[in-house]
Rosetta silent file (secondary structure, phi, psi, omega in degrees, C-alpha in Angstrom):
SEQUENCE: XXXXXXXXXXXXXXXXXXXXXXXXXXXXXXXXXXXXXXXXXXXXXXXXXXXXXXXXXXXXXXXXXXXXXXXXXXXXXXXXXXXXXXXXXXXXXXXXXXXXXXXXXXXXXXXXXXXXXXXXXXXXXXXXXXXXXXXXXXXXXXXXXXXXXXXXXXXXXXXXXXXXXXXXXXXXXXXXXXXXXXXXXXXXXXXXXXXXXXXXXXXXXXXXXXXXXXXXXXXXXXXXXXXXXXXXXXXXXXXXXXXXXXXXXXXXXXXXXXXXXXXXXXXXXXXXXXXXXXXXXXX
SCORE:     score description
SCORE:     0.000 S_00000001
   1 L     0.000  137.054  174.012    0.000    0.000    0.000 S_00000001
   2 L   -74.714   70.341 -138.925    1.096    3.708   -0.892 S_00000001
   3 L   -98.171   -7.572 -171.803    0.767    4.896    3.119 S_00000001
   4 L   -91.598    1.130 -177.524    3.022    8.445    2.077 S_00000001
   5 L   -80.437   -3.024 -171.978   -0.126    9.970   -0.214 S_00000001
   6 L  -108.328   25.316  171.549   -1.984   10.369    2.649 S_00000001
   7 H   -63.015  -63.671 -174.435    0.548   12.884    4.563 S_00000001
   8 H   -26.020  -46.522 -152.270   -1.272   15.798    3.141 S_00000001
   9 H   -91.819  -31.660  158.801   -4.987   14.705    5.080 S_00000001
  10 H   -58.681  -39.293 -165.505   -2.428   14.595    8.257 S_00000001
  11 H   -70.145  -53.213 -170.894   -0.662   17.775    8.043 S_00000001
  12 H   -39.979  -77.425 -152.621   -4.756   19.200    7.640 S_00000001
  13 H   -52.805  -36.120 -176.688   -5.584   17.118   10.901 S_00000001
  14 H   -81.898   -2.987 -169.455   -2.521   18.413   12.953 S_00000001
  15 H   -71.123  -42.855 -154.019   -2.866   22.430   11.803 S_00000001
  16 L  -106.180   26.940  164.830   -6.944   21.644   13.169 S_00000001
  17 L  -144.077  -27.585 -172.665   -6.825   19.414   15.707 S_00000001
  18 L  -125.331   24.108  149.222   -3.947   19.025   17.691 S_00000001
  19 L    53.824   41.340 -158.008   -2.810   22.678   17.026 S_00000001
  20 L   -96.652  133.860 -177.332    1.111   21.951   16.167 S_00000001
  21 L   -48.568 -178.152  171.574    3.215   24.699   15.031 S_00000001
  22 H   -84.173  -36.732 -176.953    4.120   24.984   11.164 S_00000001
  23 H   -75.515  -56.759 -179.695    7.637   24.565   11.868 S_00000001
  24 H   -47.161  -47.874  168.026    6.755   20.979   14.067 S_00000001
  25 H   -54.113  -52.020  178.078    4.462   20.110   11.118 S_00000001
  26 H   -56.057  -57.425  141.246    7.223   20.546    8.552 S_00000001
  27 H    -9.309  -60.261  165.923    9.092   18.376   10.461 S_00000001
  28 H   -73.521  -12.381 -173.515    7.057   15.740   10.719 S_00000001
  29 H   -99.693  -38.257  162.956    6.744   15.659    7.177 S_00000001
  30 H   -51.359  -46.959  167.835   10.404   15.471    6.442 S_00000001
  31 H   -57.736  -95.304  174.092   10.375   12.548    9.086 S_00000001
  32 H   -44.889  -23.819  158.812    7.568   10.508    7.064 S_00000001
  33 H   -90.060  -13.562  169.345    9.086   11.250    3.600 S_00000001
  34 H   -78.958  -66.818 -152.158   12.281    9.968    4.734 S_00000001
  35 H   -69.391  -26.230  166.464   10.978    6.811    6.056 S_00000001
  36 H   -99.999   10.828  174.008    9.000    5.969    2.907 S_00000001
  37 H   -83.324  -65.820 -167.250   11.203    7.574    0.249 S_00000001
  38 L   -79.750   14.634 -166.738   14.201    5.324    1.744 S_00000001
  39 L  -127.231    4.459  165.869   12.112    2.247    2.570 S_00000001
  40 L    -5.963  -77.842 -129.787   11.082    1.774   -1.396 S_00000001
  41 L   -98.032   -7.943 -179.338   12.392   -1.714   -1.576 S_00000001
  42 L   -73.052  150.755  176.211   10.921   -2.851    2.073 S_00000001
  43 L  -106.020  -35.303 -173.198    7.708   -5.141    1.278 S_00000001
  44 L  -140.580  178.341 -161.105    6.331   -4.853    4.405 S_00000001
  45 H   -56.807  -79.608 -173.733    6.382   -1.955    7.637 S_00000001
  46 H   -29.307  -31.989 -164.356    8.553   -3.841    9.994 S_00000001
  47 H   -84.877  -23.498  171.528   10.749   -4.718    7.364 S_00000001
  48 H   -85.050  -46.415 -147.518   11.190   -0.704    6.355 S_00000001
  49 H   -69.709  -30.439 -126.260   10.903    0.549   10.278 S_00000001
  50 H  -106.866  -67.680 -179.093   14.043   -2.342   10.700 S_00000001
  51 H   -52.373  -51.213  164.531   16.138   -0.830    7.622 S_00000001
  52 H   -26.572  -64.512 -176.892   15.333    2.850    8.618 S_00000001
  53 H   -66.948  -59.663 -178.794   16.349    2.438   12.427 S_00000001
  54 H   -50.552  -50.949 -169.178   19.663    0.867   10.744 S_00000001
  55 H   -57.427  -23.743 -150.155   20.253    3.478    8.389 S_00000001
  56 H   -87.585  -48.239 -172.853   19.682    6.217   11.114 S_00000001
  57 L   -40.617  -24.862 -164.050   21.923    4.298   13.924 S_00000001
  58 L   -97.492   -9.655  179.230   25.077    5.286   11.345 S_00000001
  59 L  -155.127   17.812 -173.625   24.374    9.504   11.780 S_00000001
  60 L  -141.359  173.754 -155.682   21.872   10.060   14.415 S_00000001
  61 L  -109.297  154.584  171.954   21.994   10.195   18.324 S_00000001
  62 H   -49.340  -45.027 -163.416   18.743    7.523   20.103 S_00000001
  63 H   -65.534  -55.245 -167.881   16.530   10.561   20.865 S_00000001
  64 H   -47.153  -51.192  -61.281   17.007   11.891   17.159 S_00000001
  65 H  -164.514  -95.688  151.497   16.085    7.978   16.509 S_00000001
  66 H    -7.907  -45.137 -155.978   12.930    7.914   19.108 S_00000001
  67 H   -77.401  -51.238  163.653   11.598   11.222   18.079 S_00000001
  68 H   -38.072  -45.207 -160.291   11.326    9.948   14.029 S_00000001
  69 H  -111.826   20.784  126.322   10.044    6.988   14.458 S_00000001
  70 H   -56.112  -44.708  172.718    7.436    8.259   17.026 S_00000001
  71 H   -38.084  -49.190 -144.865    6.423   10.614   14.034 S_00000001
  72 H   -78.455  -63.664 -159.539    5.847    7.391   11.996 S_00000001
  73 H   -57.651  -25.325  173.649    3.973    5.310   14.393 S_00000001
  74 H   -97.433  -14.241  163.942    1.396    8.116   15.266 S_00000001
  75 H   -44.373  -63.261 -158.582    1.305    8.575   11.578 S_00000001
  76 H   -71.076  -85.886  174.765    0.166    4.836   10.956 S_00000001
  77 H     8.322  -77.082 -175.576   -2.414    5.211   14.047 S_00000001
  78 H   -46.357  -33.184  173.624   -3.968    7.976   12.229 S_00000001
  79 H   -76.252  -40.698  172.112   -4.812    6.027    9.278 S_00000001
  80 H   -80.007  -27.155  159.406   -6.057    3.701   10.990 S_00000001
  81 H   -15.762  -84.534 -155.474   -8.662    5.894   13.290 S_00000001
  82 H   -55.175  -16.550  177.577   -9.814    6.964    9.925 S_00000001
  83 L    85.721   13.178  167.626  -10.144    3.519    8.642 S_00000001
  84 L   -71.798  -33.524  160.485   -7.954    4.438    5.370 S_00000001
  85 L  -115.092 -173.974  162.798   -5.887    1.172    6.266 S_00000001
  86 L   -76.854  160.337  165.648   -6.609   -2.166    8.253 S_00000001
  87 L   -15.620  123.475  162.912   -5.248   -3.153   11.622 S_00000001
  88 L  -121.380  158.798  164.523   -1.182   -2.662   11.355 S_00000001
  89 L  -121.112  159.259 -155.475    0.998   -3.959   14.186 S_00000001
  90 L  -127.817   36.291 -171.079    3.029   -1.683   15.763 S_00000001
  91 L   -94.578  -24.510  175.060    4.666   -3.447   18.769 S_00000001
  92 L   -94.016    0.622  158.189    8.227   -3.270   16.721 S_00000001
  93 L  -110.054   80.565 -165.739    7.960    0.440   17.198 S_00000001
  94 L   -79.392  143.773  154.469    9.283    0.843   20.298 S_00000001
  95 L   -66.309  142.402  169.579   11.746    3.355   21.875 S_00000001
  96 L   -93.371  177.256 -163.292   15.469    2.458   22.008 S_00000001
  97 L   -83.536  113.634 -178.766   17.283    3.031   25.362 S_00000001
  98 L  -126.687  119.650 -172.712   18.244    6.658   25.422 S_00000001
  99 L   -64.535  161.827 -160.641   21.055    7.955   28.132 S_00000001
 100 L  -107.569   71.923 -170.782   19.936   11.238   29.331 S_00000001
 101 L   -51.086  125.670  117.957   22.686   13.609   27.751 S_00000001
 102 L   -13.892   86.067  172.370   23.673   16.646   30.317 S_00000001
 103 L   -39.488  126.451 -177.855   22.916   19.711   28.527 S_00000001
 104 L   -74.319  142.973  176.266   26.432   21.923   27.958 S_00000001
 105 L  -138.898  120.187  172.003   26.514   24.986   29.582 S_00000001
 106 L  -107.327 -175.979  178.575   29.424   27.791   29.913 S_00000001
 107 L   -76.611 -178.172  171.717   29.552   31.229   32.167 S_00000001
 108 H   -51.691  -39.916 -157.932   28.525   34.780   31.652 S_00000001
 109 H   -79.849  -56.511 -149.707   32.242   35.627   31.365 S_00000001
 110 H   -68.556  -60.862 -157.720   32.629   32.909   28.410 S_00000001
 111 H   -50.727  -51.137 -167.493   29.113   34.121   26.443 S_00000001
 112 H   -54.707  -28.577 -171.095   30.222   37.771   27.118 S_00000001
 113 H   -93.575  -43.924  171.161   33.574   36.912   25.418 S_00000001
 114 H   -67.099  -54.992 -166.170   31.873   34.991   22.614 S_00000001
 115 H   -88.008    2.541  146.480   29.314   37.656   21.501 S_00000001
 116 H   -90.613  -25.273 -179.353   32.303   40.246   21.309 S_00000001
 117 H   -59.220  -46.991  164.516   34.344   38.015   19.572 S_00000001
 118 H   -37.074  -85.111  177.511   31.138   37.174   17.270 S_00000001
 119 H   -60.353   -0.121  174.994   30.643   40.848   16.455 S_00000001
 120 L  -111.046    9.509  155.836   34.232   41.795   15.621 S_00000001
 121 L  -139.126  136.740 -150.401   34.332   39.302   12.520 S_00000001
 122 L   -15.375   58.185 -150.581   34.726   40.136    9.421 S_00000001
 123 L  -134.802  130.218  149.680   30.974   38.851    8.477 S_00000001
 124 L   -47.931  -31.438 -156.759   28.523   41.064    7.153 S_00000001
 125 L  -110.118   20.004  174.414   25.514   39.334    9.273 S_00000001
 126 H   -43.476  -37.882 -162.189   28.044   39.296   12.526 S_00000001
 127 H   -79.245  -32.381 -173.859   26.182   41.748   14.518 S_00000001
 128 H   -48.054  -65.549 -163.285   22.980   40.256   13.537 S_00000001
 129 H   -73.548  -35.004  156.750   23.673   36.505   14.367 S_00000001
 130 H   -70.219  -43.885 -167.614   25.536   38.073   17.908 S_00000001
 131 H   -72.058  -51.459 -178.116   22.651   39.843   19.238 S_00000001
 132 H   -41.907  -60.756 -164.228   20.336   36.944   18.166 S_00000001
 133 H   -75.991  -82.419  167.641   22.639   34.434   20.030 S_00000001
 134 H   -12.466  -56.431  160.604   22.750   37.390   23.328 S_00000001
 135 H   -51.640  -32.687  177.400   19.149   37.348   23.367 S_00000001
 136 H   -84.032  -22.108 -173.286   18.830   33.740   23.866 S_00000001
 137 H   -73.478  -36.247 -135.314   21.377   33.422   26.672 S_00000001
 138 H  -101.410   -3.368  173.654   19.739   36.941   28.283 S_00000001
 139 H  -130.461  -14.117 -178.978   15.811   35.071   27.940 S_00000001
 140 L    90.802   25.886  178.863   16.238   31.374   27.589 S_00000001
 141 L   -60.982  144.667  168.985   14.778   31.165   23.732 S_00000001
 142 L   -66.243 -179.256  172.852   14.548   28.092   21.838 S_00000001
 143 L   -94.577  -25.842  159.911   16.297   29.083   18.499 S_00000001
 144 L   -70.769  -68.907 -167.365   13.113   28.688   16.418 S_00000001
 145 H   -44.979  -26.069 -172.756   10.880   30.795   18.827 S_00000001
 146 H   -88.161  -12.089  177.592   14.136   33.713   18.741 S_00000001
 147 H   -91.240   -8.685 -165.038   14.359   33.516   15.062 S_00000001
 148 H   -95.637  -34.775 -161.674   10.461   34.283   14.519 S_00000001
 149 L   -44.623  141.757  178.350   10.416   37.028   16.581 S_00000001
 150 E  -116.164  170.622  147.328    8.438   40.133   15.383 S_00000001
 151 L   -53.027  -25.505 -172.031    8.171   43.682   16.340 S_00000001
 152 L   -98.112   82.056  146.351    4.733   43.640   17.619 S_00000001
 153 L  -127.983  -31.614 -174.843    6.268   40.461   20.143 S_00000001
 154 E   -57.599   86.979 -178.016    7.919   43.641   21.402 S_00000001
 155 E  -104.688  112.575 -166.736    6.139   45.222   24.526 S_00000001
 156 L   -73.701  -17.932  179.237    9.140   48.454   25.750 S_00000001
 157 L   -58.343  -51.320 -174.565    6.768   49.512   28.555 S_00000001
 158 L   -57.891  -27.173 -150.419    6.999   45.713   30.206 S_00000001
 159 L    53.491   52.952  177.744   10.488   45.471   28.763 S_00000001
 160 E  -123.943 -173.399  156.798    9.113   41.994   27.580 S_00000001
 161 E   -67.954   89.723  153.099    8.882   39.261   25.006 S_00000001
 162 E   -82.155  129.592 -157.609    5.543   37.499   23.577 S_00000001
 163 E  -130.831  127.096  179.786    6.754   34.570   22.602 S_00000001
 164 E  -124.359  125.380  179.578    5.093   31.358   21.014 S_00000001
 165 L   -93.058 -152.023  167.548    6.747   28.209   21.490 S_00000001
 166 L   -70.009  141.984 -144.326    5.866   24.661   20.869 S_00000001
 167 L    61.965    0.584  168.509    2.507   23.810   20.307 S_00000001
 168 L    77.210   67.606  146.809    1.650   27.742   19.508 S_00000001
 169 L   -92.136  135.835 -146.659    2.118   27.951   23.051 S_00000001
 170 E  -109.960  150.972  150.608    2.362   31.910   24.132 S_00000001
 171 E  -147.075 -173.939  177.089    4.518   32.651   27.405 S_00000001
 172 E  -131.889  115.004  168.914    6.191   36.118   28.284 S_00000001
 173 E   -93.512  153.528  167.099   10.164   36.527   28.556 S_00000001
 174 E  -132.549  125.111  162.760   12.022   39.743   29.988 S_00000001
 175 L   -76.082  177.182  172.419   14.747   41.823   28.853 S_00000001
 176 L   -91.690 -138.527 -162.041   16.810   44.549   30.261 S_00000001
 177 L  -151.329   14.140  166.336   16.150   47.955   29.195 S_00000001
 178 L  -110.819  -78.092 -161.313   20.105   48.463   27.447 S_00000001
 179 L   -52.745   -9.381  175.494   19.714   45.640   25.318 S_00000001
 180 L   -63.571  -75.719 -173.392   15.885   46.842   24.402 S_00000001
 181 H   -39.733  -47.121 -176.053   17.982   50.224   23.188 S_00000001
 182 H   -99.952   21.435  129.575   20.400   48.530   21.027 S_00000001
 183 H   -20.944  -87.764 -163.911   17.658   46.240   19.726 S_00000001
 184 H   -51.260  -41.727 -167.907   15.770   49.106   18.741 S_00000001
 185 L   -51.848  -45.815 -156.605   18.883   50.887   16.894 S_00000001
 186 L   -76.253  -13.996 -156.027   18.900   47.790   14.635 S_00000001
 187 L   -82.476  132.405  167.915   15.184   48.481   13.646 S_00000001
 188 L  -137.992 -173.972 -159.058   13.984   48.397    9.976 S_00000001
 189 L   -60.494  -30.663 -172.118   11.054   47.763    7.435 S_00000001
 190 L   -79.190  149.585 -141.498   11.165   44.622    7.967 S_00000001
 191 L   -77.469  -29.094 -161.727    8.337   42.559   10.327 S_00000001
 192 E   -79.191   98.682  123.420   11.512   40.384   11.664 S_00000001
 193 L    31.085  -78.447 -169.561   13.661   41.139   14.664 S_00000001
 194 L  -119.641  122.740  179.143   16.271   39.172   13.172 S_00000001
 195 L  -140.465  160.593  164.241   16.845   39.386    9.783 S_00000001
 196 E  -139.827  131.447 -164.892   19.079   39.137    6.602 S_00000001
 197 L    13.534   56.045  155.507   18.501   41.570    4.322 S_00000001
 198 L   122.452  -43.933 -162.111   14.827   41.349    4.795 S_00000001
 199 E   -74.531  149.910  178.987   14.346   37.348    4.963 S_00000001
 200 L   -84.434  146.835 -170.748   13.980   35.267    7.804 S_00000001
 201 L   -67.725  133.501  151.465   17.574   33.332    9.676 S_00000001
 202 L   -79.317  149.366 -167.153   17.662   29.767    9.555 S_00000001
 203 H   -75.657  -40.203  178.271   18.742   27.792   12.439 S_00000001
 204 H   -70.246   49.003  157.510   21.444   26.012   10.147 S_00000001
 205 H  -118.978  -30.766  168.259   22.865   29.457    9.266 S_00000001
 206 H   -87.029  -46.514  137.676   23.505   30.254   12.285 S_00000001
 207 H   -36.506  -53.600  154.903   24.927   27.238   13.721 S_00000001
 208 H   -45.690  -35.510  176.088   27.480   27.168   10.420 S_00000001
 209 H   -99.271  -13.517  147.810   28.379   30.578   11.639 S_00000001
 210 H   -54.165  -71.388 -155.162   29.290   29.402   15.042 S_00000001
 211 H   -51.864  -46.460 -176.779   30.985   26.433   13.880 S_00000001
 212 H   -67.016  -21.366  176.637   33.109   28.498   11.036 S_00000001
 213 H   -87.277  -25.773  151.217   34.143   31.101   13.960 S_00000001
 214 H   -76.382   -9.601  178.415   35.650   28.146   15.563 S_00000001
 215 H   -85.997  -43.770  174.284   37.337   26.900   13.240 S_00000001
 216 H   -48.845  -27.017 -150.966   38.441   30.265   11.844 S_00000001
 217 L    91.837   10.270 -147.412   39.798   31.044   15.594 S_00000001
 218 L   -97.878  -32.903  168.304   37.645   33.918   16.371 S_00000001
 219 L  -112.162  173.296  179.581   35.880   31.578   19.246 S_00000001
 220 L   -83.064  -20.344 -149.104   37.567   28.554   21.960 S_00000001
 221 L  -124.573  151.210 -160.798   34.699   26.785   22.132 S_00000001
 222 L  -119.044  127.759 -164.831   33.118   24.567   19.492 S_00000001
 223 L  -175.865  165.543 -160.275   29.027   25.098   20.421 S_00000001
 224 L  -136.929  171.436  168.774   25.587   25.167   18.775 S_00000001
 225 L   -37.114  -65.089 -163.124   22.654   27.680   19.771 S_00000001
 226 H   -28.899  -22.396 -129.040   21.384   25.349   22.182 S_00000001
 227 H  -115.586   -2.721 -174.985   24.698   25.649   24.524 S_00000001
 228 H   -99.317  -50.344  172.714   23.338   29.627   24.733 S_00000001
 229 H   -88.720  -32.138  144.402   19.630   28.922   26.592 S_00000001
 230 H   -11.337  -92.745  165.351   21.255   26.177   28.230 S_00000001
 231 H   -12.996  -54.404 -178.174   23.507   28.720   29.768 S_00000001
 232 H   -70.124  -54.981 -178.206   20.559   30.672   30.523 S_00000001
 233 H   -49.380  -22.252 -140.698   18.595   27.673   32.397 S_00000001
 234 H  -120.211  -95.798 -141.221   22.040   27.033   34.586 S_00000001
 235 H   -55.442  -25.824 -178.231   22.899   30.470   35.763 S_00000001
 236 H   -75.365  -42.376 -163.672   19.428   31.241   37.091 S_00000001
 237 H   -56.125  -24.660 -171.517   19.224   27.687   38.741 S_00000001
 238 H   -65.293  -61.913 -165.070   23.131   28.706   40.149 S_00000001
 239 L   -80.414   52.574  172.619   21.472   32.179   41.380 S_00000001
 240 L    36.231   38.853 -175.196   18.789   30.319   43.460 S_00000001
 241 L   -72.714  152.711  125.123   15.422   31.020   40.695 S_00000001
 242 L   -45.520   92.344 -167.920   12.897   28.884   41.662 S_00000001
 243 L   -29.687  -13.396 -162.243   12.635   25.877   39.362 S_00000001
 244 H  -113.019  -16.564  178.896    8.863   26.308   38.391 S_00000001
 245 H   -83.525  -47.010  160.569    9.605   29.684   37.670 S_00000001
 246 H   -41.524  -74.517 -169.983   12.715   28.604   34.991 S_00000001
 247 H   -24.435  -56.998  168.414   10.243   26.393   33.681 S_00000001
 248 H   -86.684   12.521 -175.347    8.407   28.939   32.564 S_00000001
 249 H   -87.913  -36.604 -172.986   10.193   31.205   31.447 S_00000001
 250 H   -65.918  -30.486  176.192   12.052   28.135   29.086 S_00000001
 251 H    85.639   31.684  173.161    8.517   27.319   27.974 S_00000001
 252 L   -77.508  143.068  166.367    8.651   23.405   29.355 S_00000001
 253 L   -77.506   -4.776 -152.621    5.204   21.864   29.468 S_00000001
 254 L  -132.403  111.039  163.140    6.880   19.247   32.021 S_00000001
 255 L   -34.229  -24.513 -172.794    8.939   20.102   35.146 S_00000001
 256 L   -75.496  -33.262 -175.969   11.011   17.040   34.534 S_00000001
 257 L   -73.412  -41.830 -165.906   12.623   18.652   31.495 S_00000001
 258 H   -70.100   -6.740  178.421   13.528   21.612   33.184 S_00000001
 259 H  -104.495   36.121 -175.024   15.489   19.176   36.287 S_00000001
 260 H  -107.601   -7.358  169.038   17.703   17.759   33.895 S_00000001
 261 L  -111.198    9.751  170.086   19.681   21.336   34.590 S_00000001
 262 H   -84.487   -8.144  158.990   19.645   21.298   38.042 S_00000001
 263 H   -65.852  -25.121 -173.541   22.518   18.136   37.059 S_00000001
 264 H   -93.012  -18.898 -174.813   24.290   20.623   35.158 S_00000001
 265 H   -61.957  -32.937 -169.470   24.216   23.339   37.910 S_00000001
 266 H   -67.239  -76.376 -166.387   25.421   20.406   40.450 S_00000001
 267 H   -43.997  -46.424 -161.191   28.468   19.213   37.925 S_00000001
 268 H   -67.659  -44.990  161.993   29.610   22.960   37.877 S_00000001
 269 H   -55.479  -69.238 -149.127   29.778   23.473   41.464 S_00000001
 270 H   -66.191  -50.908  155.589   31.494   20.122   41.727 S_00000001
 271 H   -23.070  -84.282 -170.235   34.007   21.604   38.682 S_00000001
 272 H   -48.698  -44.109 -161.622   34.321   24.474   40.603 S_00000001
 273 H   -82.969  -50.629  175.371   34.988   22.770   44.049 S_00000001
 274 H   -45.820  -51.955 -156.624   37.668   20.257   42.249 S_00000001
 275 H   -98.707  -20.965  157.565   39.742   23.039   40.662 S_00000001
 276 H  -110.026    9.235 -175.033   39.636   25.350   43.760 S_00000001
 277 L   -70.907  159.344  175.840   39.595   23.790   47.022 S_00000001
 278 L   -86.453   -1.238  158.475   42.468   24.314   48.980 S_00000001
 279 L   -86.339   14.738 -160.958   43.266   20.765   49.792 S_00000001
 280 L   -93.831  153.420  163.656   43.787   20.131   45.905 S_00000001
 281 L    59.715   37.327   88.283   46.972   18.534   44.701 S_00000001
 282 L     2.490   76.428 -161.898   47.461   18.414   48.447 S_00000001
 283 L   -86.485    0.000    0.000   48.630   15.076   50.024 S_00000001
């Protein structure tokens, strides 16, 4: 059976029923044309899901692994609710065993050295792609929700954020009132925040321009967006925020995500404790 023509009558059901962003739709659709584009030659589901999960195992991490072929499996569901196919079984699509990675985090002093370094090289879109990258450590953005950003998200009385995350959830972030100023300096025709020459930033454009300023020399640390609201989750939990409050500022629907960074806040003090007690290298 031809199970990828019926993507379209999904994408429909998740805009109107379960109320999933555009970017999280596109996704899923990338996810489900991969598994049946590259599963041609499979005769029957298990037999693609089995070749897939191999193929993936050679360039992707378990979650990356987990998250696809969750896509698929709620895919298949769907068809059947509607009764477009018969009974499938799904019992070989399981989760694999996924270790619980410790989100990277560096200090204030390291970001603060990276977003001058960032803005002194020779890159037309330097300043852009540093402020963007400031802003996530200084509110705790995902890298989609900070690339989307408009002007009207912009309230200067509040000094705040509106911000819609995953699931077109809304929450409210806060800025300072200097970086609001050179924000504003930066301001043009366009609807965007963050922009290049009018068009909206891609997350792989930005990441590529981290990675090339490490390589280039201009930063020490080899890092992705992520390692910037990271940053942000660990220094409030360091300055004693109240976890439920981080939560929301981070946009988790689940407390549990947000206590995977009270482990990195732990490891740092423990860092920190190694490399300065005064008993060290001590016998």
């Amino acid at each position: 059976m031809n199970f990828d023509k019926h993507i379209n009558f999904y994408k429909q059901h998740l805009i109107s029923e379960k109320n999933l962003s555009i970017n999280t739709i596109k996704n899923y659709e990338i996810d489900l044309k991969q598994f049946f584009d590259q599963s041609v030659s499979k005769k029957n589901l298990n037999e693609k899901l089995e070749a897939f999960i191999s193929h993936l195992r050679r360039e992707c991490l378990p979650s990356t692994i987990n998250r696809k072929v969750s896509v698929i499996k709620n895919y298949l569901k769907f068809l059947q609710t509607e009764k477009i196919v018969d009974h499938i079984n799904l019992d070989s699509f399981h989760s694999l065993k996924n270790k619980h990675k410790i989100p990277k985090a560096i200090t204030k002093k390291q970001i603060d050295a990276i977003i001058q370094a960032l803005i002194t090289r020779k890159n037309k879109n330097s300043k852009t792609y540093a402020m963007l990258l400031q802003l996530m450590f200084l509110s705790g953005l995902r890298i989609s929700e900070a690339i989307n950003l408009k002007w009207t998200d912009l309230n200067l009385k509040e000094l705040s954020l509106n911000i819609y995350g995953k699931g077109a959830k809304e929450r409210r972030v806060f800025i300072t009132d200097d970086f609001i100023d050179v924000l504003i300096k930066t301001k043009s025709d366009c609807p965007l925040i963050f922009n290049i020459n009018g068009k909206k930033i891609s997350p792989r454009s930005i990441n590529k321009f981290l990675d090339d300023s490490y390589k280039e020399g201009i930063i020490k640390f080899s890092i992705s967006t992520h390692v910037f609201r990271h940053s942000f989750a660990t220094a409030m939990l360091e300055n004693n925020a109240d976890i439920r409050h981080i939560q929301k500022l981070l946009g988790h629907s689940s407390i549990s995500t947000t206590e995977i960074y009270t482990k990195v806040a732990k490891s740092r003090k423990k860092l920190i404790l190694d490399t300065y007690h005064p008993l060290k290298n001590k016998l």
